[in-house]
Every structure is written in C-alpha cells, then in structure tokens.
C-alpha positions in Angstrom: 0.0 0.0 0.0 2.9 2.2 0.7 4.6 1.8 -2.8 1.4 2.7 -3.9 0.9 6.1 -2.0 4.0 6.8 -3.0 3.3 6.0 -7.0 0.4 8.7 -6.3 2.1 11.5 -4.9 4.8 11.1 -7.7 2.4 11.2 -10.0 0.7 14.2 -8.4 3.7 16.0 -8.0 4.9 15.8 -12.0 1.0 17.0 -12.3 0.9 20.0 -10.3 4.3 21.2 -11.4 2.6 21.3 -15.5 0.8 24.4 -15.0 3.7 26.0 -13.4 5.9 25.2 -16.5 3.4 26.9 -18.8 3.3 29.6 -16.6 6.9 30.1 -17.0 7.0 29.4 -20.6 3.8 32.0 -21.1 6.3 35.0 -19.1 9.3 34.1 -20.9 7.4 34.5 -24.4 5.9 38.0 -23.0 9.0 39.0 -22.1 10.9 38.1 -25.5 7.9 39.8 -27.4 8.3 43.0 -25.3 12.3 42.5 -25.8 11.5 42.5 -29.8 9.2 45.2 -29.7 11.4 47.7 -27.9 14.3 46.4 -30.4 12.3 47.0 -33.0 11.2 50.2 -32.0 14.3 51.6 -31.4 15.6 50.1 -34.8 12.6 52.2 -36.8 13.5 55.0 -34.8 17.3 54.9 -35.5 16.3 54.3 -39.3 14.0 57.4 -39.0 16.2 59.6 -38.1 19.4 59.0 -40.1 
C-alpha cells in the first residue's frame, strides 16, 4: 500500500508542477515579445532619423 501512495504523490507532483511550466513558458514568451518590440522600436527610430 505504501509503494502505492508513493506511485500517487509522484504522479501528483509531476502533475501540479505542469501548470507551473506553462506559466513560466507563457512570461518568458511576454518577455521576449516585449524584448522584440522595444528592439524593433528603437531600430525604426534609429532608421527614421538618419
């Protein structure tokens, strides 16, 4: 019964840590969007001005 349990909570634990990966994976693409963006930005602005 013990093995078991422990088979559960293993399983639980991979589970509950999914969300938090996505999480992670959803602020790291935020981040590198608002990284491109302000490149971007400042790339159109360097280009406008020469």
């Amino acid at each position: 019964m013990t093995e078991h349990a422990k088979n559960k909570n293993a399983g639980q634990g991979r589970f509950s840590q999914m969300p938090q990966h996505k999480r992670l994976l959803g602020v790291w693409w935020v981040l590198n969007m608002l990284v491109l963006g302000a490149l971007a930005a400042y790339v159109l602005r360097v280009l406008a001005l020469s």
